[in-house]
C-alpha positions as a Markdown table, in Angstrom:
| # | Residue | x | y | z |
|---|---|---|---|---|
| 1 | Unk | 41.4 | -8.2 | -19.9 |
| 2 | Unk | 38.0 | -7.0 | -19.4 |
| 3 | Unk | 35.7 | -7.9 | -22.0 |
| 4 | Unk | 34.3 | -5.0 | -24.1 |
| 5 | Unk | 30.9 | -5.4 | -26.3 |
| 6 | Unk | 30.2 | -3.5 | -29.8 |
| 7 | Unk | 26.5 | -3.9 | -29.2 |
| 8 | Unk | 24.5 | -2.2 | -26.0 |
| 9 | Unk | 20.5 | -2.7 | -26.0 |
| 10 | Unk | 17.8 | -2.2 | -23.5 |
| 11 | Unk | 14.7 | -5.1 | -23.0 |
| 12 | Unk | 12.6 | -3.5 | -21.9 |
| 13 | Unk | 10.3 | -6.6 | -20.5 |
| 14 | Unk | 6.4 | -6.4 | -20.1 |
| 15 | Unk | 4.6 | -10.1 | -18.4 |
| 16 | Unk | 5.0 | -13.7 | -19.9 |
| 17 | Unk | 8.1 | -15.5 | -21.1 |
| 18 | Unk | 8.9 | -14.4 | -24.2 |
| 19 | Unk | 11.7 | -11.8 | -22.2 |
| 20 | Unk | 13.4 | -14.3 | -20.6 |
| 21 | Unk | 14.2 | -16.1 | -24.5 |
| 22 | Unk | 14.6 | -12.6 | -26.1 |
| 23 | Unk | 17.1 | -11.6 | -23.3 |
| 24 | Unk | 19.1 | -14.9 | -23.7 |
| 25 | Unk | 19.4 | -15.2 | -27.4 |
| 26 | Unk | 20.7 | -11.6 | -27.2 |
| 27 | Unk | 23.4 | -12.9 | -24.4 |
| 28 | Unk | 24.6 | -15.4 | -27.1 |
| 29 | Unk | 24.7 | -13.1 | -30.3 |
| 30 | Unk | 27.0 | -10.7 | -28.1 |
| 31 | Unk | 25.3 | -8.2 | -27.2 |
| 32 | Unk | 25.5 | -6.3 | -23.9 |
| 33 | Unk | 21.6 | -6.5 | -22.6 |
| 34 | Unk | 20.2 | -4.4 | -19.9 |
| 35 | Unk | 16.6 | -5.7 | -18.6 |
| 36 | Unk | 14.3 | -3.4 | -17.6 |
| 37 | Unk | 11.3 | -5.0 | -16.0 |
| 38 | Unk | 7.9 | -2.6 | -16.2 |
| 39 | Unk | 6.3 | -2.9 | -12.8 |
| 40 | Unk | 3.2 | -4.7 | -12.2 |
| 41 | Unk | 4.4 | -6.8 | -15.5 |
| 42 | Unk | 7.6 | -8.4 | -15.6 |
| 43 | Unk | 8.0 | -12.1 | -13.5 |
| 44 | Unk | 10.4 | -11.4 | -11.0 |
| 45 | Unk | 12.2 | -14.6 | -11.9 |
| 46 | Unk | 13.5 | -12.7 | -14.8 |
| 47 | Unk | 15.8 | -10.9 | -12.0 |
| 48 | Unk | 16.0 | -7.8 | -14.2 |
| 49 | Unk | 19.2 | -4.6 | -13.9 |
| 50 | Unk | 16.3 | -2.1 | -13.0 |
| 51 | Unk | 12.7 | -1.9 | -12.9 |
| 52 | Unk | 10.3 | 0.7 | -13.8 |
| 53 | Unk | 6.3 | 1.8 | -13.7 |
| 54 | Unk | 4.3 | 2.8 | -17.2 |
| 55 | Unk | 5.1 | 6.5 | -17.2 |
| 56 | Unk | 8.6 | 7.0 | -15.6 |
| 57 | Unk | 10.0 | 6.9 | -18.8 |
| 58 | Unk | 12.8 | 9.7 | -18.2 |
| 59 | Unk | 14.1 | 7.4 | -15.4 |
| 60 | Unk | 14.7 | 4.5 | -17.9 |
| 61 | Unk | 16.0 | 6.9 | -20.5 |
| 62 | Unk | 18.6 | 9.1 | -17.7 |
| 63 | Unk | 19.9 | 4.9 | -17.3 |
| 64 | Unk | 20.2 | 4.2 | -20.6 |
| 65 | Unk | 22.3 | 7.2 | -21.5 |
| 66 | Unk | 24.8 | 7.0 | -18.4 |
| 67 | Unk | 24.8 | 3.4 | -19.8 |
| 68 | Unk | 25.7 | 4.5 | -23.1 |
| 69 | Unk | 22.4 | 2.3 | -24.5 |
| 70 | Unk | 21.0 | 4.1 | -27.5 |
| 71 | Unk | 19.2 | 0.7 | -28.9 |
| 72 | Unk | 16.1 | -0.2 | -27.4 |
| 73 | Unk | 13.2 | -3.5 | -27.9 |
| 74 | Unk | 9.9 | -3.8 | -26.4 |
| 75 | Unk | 9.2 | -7.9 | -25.5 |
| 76 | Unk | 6.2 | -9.5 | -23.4 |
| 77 | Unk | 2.8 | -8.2 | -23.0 |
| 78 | Unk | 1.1 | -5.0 | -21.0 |
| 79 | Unk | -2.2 | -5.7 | -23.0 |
| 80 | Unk | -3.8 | -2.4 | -23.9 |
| 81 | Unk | -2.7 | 0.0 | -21.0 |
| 82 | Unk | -5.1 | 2.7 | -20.1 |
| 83 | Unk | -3.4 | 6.0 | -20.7 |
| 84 | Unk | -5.7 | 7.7 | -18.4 |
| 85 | Unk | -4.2 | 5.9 | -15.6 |
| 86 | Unk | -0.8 | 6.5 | -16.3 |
| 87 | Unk | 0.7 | 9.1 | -14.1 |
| 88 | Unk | 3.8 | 10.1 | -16.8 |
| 89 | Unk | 6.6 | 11.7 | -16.3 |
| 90 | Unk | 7.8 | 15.1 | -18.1 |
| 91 | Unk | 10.0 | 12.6 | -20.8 |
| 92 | Unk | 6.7 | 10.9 | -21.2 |
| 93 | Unk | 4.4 | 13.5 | -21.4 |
| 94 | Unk | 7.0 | 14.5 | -24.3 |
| 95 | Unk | 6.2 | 10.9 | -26.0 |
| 96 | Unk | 2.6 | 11.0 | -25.0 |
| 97 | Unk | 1.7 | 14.4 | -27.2 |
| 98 | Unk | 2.8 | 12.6 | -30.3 |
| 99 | Unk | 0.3 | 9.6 | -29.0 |
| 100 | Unk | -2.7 | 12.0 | -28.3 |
| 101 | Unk | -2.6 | 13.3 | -31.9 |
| 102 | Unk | -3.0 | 9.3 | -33.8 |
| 103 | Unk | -5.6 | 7.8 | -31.7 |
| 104 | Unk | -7.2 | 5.9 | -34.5 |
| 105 | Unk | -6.3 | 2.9 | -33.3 |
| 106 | Unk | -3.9 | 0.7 | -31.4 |
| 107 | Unk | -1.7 | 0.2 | -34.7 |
| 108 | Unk | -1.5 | 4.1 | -34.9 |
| 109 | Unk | -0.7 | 4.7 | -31.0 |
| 110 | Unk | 2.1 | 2.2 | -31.1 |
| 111 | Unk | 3.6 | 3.7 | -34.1 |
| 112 | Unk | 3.4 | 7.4 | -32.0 |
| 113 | Unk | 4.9 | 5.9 | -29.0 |
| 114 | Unk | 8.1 | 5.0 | -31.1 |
| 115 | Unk | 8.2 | 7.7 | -33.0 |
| 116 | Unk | 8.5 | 10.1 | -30.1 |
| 117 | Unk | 10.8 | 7.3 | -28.5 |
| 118 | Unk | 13.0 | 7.8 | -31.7 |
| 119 | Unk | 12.8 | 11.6 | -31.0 |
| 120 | Unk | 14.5 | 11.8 | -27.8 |
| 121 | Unk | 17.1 | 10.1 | -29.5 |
| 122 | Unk | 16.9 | 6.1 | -29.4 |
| 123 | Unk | 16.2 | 3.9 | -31.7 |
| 124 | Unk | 13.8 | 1.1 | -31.3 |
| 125 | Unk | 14.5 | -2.3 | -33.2 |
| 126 | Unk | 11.9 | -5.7 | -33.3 |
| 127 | Unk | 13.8 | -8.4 | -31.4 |
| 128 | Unk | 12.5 | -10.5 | -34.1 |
| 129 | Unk | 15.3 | -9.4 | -36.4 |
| 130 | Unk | 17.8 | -9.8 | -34.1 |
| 131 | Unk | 16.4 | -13.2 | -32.3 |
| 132 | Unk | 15.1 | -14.5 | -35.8 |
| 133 | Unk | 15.9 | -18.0 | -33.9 |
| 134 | Unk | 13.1 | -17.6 | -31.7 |
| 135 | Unk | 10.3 | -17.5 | -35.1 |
| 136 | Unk | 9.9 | -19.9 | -37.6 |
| 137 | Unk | 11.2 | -20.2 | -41.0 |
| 138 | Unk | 8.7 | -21.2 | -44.1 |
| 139 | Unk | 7.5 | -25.1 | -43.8 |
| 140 | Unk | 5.3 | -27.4 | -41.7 |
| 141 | Unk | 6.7 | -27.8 | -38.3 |
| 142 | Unk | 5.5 | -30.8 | -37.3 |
| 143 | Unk | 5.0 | -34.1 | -38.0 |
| 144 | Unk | 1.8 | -33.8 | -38.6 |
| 145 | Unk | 1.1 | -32.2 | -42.1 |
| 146 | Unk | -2.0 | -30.1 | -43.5 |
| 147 | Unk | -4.1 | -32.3 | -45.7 |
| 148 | Unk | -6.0 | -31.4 | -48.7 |
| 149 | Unk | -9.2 | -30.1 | -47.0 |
| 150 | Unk | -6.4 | -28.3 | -44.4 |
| 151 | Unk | -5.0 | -26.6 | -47.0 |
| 152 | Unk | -8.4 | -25.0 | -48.0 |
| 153 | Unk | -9.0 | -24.3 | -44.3 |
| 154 | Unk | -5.7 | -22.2 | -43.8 |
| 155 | Unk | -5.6 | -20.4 | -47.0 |
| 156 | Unk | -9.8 | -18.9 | -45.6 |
| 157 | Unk | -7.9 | -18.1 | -42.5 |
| 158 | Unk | -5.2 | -16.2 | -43.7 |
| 159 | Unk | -7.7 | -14.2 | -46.0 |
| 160 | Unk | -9.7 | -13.4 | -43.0 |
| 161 | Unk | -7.0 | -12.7 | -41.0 |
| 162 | Unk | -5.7 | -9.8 | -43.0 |
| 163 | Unk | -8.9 | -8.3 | -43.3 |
| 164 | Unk | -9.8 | -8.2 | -39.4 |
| 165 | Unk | -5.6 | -7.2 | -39.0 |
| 166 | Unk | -6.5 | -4.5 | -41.8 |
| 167 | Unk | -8.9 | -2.7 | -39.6 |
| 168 | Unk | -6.9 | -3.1 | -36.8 |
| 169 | Unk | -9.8 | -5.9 | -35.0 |
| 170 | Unk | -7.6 | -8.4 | -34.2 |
| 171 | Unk | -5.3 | -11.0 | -35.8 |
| 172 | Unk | -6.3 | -14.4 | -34.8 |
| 173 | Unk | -8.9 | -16.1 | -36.9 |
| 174 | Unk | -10.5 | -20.0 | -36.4 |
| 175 | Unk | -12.0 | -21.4 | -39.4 |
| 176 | Unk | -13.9 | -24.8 | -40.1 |
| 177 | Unk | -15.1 | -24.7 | -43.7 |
| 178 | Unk | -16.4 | -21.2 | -42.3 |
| 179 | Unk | -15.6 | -18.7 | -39.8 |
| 180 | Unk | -15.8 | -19.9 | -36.3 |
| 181 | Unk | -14.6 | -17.2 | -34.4 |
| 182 | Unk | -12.6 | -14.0 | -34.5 |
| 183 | Unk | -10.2 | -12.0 | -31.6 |
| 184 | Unk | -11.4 | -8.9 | -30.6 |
| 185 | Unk | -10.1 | -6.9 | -27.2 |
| 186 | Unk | -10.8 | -10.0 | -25.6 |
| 187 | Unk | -7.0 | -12.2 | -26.7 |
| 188 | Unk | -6.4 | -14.9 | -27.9 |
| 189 | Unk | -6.7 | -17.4 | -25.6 |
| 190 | Unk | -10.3 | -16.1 | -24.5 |
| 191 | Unk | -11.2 | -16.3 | -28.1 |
| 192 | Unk | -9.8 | -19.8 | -28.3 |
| 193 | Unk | -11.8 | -20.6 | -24.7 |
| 194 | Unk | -15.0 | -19.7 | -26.5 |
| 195 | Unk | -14.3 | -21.7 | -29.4 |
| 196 | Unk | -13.8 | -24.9 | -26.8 |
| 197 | Unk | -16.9 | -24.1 | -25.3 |
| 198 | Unk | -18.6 | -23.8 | -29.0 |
| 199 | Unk | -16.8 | -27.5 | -29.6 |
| 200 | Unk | -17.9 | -29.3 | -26.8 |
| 201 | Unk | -19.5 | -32.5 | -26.9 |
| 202 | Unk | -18.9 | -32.6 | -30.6 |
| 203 | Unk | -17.8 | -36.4 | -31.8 |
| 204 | Unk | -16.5 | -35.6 | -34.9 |
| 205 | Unk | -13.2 | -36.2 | -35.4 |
| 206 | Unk | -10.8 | -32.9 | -35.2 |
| 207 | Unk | -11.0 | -30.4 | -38.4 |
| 208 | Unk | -10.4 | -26.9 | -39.3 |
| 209 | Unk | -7.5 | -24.5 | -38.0 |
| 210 | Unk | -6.6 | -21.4 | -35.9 |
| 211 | Unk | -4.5 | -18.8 | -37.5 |
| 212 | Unk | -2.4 | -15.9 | -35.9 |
| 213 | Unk | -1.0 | -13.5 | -38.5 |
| 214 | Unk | 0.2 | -10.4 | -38.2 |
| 215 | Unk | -1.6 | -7.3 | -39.5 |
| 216 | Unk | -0.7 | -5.5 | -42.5 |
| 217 | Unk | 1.5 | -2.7 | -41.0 |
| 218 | Unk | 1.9 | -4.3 | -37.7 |
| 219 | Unk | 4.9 | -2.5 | -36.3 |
| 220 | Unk | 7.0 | -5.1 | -34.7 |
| 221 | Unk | 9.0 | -3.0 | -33.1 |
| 222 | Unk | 6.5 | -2.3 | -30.0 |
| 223 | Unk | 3.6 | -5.0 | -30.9 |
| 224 | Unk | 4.8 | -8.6 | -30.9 |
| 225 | Unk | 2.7 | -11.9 | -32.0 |
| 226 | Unk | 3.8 | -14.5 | -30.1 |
| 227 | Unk | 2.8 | -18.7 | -29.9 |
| 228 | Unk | 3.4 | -20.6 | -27.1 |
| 229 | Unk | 2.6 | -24.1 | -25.9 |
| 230 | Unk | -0.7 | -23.3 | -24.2 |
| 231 | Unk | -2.3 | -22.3 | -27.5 |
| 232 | Unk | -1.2 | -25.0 | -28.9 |
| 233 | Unk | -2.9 | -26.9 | -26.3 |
| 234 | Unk | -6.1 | -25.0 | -26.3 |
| 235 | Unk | -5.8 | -25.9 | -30.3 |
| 236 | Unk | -6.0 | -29.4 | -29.7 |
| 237 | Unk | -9.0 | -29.0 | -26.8 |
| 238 | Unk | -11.0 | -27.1 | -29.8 |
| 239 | Unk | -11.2 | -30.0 | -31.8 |
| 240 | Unk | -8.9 | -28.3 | -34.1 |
| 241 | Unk | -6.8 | -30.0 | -36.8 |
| 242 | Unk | -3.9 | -27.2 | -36.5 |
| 243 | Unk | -2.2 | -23.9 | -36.4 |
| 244 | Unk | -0.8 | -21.3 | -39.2 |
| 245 | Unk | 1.5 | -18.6 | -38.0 |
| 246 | Unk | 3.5 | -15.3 | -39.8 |
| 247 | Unk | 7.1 | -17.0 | -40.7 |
| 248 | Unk | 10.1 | -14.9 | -39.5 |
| 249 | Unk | 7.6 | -12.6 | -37.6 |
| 250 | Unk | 5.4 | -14.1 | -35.0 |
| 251 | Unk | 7.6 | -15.6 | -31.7 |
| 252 | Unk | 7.6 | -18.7 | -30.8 |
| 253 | Unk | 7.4 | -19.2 | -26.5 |
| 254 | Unk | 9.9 | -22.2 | -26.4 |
| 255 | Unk | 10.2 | -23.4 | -29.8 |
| 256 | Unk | 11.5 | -26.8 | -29.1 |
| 257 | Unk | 8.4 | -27.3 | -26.5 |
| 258 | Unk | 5.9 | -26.1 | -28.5 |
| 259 | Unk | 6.9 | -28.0 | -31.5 |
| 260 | Unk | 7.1 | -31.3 | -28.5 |
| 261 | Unk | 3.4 | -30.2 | -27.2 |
| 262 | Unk | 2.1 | -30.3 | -31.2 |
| 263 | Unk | 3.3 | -33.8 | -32.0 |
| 264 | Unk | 2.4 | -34.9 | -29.1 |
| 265 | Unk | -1.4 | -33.7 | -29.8 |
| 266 | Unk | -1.2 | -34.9 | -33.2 |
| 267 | Unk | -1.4 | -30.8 | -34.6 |
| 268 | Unk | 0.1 | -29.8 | -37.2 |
| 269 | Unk | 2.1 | -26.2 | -37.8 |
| 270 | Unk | 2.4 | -24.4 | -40.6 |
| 271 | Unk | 4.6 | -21.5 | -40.5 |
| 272 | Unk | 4.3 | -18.9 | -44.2 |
């Protein structure tokens, strides 16, 4: 008998791992996933059913519907396309009218890019609340845990990470007693590069923390925050004691690994 499924989504899959875990935890909790790799993004190793450019859009949607797929989620990063360079198709230009109208900031465009997503009839869902596997729950991580002087450390990140997530700066934050450094356009691991150039040739031993929230009204759905085992190493090459991250929200790139790569640096993670 040929097997049927209750549950049809779309990935559609922008650069970096993250698509490969999304796409196989959804495999596993039954559902019937059809990858979509955006061109000039996607690894090819991911081997997706179709692939398409920013901008075509109507082409992914036409699929979708012969394919009966009305659920869609957004994993793996595009960084912050430049519209301008988009050549969009009419089904895009539909989407991209809504966009044009909340350009306050990249919070408010993402939110305008679902909403006339949602419009034409799909709905979008965060593969965090259907992979909730791939985040962490409350608790340290590791073996290593936060001391008293940690503790103090993480609670000045998260305050500062709200605030720069509030106006819509950034969400990663590295604090020492004081504030080290904050993300701007540049990412996360530039920021972190910086703070390892900052570090060097310091003989102290390791102290302070980096911290990747989300912001306050982040929407999931089509901006992820995601950890993965090269921050955790360019964590430990900071001279940094550990890492705080958003339980049940921000991904983690190969959990088991990244957990590995932190004992094995002696780093402690604090998921809350």
């Amino acid at each position: 008998m040929t097997k049927t499924y209750d549950k049809k989504i779309a990935l559609i899959a922008g650069a970096l791992n993250l698509p490969f875990f999304t796409r196989d935890a959804l495999r596993k909790a039954g559902w019937e996933v059809f990858v979509v790799g955006i061109q000039g993004f996607y690894d090819p190793a991911l081997k997706p059913d179709m692939v398409a450019r920013l901008g075509a859009g109507g082409t992914v949607a036409r699929e979708c519907k012969k394919r009966g797929i009305k659920i869609l989620t957004f994993v793996g990063s595009v960084g912050h396309p430049n519209l301008s360079k988009i050549r969009p198709d009419l089904w895009t230009m539909g989407v991209f009218l809504k966009v044009l109208k909340n350009q306050k900031g990249y919070d408010s465009m993402g939110r305008a890019v679902i909403a006339g997503i949602e419009a034409k009839g799909f709905k979008v869902v965060a593969a965090q609340d259907l992979c909730p596997e791939l985040t962490f729950s409350v608790g340290v991580q590791t073996r290593a845990k936060p001391a008293k002087e940690d503790i103090k450390n993480i609670e000045r990140a998260v305050q500062v990470s709200r605030v720069i997530g509030r106006e819509d700066i950034g969400a990663s934050v590295v604090v020492d007693k004081q504030v080290i450094a904050l993300e701007a356009a540049e990412g996360t691991a530039n920021m972190l590069k910086r703070v390892i150039e900052i570090r060097r040739g310091r003989d102290k031993k390791p102290s302070g923390v980096f911290a990747k929230m989300i912001k306050p009204g982040q929407d999931l759905r089509i901006d992820t925050t995601a950890l993965g085992v090269d921050t955790v190493r360019d964590v430990a090459a900071s001279g940094l004691r550990g890492i705080v991250v958003d339980s049940k929200n921000c991904f983690i790139i190969d959990k088991e690994k990244v957990v590995e790569t932190a004992n094995k640096l002696k780093i402690f993670i604090v998921a809350k």
